[in-house]
C-alpha positions as CSV (number, residue, x, y, z in Angstrom):
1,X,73.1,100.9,97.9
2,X,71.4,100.1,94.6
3,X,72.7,100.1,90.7
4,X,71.4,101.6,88.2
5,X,72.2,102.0,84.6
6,X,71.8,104.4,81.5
7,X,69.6,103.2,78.9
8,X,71.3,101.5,75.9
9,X,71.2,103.4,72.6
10,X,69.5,102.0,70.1
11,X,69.2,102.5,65.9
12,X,72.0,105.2,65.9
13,X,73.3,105.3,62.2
14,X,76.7,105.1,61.7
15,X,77.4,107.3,58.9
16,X,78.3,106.2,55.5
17,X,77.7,103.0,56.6
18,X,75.1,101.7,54.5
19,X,76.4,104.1,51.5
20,X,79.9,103.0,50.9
21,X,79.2,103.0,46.9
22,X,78.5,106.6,47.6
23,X,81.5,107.6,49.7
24,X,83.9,106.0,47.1
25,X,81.8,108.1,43.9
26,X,81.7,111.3,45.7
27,X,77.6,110.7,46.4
28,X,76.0,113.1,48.8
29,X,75.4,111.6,52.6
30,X,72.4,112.5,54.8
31,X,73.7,113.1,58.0
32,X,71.4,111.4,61.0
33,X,69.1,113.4,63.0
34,X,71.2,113.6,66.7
35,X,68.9,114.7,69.5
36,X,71.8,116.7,70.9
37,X,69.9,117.9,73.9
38,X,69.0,114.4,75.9
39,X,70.7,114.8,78.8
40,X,70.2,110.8,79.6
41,X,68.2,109.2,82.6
42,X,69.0,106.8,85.1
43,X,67.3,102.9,85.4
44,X,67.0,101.3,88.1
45,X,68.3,97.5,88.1
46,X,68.7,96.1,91.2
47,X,66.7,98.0,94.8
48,X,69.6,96.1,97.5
49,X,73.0,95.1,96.6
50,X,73.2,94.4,100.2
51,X,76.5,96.4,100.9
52,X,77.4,99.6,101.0
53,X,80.0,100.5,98.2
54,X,82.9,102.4,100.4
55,X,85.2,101.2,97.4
56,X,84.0,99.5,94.0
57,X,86.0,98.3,91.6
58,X,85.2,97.0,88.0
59,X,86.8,93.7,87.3
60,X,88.3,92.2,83.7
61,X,85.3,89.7,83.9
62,X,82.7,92.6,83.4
63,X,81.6,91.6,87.5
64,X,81.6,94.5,90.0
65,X,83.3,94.0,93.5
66,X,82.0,95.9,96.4
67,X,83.1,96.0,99.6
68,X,82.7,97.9,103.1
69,X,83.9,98.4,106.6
70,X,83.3,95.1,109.1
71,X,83.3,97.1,112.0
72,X,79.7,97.7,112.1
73,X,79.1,94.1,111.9
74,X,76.2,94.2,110.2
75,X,74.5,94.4,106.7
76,X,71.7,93.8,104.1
77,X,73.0,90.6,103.1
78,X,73.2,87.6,105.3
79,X,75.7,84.8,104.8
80,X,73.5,82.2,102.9
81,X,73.4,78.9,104.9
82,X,76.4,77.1,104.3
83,X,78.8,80.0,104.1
84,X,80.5,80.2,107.6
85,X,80.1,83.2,110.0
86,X,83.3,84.9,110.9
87,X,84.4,84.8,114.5
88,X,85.4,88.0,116.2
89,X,86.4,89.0,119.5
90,X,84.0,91.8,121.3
91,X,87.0,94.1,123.1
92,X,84.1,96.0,125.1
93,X,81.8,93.4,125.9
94,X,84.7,90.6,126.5
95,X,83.3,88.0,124.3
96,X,84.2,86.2,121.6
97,X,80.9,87.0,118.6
98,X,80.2,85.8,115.5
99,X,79.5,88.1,112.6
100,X,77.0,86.8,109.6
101,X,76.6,89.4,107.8
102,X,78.3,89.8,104.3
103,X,80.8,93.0,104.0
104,X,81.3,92.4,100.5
105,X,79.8,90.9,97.3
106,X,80.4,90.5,93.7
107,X,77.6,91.8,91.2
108,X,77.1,90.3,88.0
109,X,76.2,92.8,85.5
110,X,74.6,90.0,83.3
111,X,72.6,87.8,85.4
112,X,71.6,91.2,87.7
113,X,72.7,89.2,90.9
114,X,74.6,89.6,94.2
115,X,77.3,86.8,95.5
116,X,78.3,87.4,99.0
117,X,81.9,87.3,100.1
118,X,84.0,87.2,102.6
119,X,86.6,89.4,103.9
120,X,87.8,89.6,107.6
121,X,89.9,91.9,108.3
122,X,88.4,95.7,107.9
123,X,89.1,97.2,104.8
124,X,87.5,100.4,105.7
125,X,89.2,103.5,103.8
126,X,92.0,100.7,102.4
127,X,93.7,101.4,99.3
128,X,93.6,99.1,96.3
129,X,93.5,98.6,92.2
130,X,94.0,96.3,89.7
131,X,97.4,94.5,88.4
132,X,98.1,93.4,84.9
133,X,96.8,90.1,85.0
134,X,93.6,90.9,86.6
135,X,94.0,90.6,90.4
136,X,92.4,93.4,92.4
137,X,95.5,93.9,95.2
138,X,94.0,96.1,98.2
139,X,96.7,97.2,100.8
140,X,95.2,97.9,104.9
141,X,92.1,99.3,106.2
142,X,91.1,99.9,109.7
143,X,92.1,98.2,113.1
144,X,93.3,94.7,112.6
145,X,92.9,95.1,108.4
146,X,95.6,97.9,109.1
147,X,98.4,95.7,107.5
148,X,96.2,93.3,105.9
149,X,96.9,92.7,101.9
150,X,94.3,91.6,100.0
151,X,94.0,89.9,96.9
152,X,90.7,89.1,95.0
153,X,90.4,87.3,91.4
154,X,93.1,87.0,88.4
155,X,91.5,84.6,86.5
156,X,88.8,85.0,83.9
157,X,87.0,82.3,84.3
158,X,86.8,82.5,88.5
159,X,83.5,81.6,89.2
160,X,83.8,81.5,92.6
161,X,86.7,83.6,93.4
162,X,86.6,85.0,97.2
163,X,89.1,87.6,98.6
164,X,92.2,86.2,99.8
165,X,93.5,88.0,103.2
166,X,97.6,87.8,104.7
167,X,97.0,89.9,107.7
168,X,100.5,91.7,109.3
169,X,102.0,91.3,106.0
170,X,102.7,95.0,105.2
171,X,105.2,96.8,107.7
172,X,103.0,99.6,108.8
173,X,99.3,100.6,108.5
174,X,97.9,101.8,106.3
175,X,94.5,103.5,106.9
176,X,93.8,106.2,104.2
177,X,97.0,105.5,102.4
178,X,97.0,105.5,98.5
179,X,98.6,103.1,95.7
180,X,100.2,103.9,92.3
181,X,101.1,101.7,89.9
182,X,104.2,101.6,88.1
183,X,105.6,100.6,85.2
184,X,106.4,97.3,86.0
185,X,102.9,96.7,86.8
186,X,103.2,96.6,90.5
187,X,102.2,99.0,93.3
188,X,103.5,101.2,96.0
189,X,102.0,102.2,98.8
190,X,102.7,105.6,100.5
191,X,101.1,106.7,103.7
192,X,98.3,106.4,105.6
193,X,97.1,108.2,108.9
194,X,100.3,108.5,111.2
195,X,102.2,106.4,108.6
196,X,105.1,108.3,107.6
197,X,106.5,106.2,105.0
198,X,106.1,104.0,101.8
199,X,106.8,100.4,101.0
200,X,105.8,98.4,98.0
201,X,103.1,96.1,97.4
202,X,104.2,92.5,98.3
203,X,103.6,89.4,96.2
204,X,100.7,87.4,97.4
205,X,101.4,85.8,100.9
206,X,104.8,87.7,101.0
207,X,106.2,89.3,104.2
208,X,107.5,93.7,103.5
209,X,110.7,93.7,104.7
210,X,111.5,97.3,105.1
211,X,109.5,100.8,104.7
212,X,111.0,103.3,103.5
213,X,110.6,106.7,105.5
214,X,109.6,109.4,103.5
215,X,111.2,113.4,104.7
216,X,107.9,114.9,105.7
217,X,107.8,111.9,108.7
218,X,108.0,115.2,111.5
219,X,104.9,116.7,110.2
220,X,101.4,116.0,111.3
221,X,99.8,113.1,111.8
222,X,96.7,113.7,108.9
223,X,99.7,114.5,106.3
224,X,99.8,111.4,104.7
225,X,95.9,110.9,104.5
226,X,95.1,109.9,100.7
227,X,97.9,111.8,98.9
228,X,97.5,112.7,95.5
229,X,99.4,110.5,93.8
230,X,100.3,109.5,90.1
231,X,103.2,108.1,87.8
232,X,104.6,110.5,85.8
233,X,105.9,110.8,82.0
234,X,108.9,111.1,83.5
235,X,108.5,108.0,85.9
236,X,108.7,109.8,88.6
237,X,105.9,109.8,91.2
238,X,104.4,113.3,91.9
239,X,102.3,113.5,95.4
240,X,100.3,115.9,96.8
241,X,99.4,115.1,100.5
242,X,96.3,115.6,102.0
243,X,95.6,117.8,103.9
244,X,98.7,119.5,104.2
245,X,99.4,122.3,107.0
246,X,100.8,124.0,103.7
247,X,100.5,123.2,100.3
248,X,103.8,121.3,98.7
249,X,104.1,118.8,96.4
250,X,107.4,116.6,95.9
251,X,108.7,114.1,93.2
252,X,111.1,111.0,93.7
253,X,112.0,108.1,91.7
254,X,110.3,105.0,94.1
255,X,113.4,102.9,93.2
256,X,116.1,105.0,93.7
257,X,117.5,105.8,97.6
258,X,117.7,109.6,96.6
259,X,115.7,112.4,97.9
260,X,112.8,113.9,96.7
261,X,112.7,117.0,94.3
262,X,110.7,119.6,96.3
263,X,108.5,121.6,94.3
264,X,107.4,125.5,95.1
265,X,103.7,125.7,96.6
266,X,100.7,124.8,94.6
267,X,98.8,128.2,93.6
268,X,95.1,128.3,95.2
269,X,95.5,124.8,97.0
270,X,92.8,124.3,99.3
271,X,91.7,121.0,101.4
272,X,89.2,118.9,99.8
273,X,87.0,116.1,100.6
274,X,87.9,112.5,98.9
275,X,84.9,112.5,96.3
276,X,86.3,116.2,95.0
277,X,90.1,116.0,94.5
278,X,91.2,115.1,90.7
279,X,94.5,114.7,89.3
280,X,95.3,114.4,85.7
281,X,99.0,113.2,84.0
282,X,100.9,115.4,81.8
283,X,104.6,115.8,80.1
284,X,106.9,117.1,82.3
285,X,110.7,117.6,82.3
């Protein structure tokens, strides 16, 4: 992976103001010459962040966390000496390994540099996003990150933040699940592959007590593979699974023990791949 930036825009006028006299007197205004065609162009700033960005997420601090699957155990960027290697346990070869490889770093847009970090358990295809006060909560992952929650920053001025891991804290895995904030600021989590339920995101170090089993828990096992998810005006979550043997969508109020609304099928639904599907909020009665 590598970042790269557009090019800041320079000596753009902002209209009227260096004319103010003339706004208020009715004077005339030359508009500025726009070059309406320029498409833009892409910089290079940095040839090896060192990780591969499965999941990126832009932090309150302006610092970019990135952060990939461990099962490969291995990556661009090296622990630095000092930072300890993480042990692991080889099932196939019967021996207990150690793994040195960052599979995860924090990117400083000022200074252009890379700070390793360390997560153990495998985040890869994990859920996550950002709470009110600035802590990036990211819910399971693969294998033994399956009911793993995460937390990374909350504070400003963490210099040296480092992802904080509670594995076996949520109920059941969740590996392609997907999060949604609500209006209290916290999440829930719903699904994941052969997870037929939901449960909501536990505070840091906390146990879930109980799931709660959605109605679509006889239907395949890939239903509940990053739904489409979102809050809406009515504050009531709407989900679209993916992919579904048949397209349905369903609302239901994630406080409330009473069944979802089911809505008719959605028009032209077809199965997508992650980087295609887009939701958008609207009002809704």
């Amino acid at each position: 992976m590598f970042f790269t930036r557009f090019p800041e825009i320079q000596n753009i006028p902002i209209i009227g103001a260096e004319l103010k006299a003339g706004v208020a007197d009715g004077g005339n205004i030359a508009m500025p010459d726009f070059e309406t065609k320029y498409l833009g162009k892409w910089e290079l700033i940095n040839k090896q962040s060192g990780v591969s960005a499965m999941q990126i997420n832009l932090m309150p601090n302006n610092k970019i966390v990135v952060y990939d699957a461990t099962v490969y155990r291995v990556s661009r960027l090296p622990y630095p000496k000092g930072m300890p290697c993480i042990q692991w346990h080889d099932d196939n070869l019967k021996l207990d390994q150690e793994d040195c490889f960052a599979h995860s770093m924090e990117y400083d847009i000022e200074t252009n540099q890379v700070r390793p970090l360390t997560v153990k358990t495998d985040p890869w295809c994990s859920c996550g996003g950002l709470t009110p006060d600035g802590t990036l909560v990211v819910a399971g992952g693969f294998a033994d990150g399956g009911k793993t929650s995460r937390y990374y920053g909350g504070q400003l001025d963490c210099q040296d933040c480092d992802w904080r891991e509670y594995p076996d804290k949520l109920k059941e895995p969740r590996w392609y699940a997907t999060q949604a904030i609500l209006t209290n600021g916290e999440y829930i989590v719903i699904g994941g592959r052969r997870s037929f339920s939901y449960e909501f995101f536990p505070k840091e170090g906390n146990l879930v007590r109980n799931p709660y089993f959605s109605h679509s828990s006889m239907r395949p096992q890939t239903l509940k593979k990053t739904t489409f998810t979102l809050l809406s005006t009515s504050l009531h979550l709407r989900q679209q699974p993916f992919p579904p043997p048949q397209p349905y969508h369903q609302q239901s109020g994630p406080h409330l023990p009473r069944p979802p609304r089911w809505f008719p099928e959605l028009p032209g639904f077809r199965h997508v791949l992650h980087p295609s599907y887009k939701t958008r909020r609207r009002q809704i009665k």
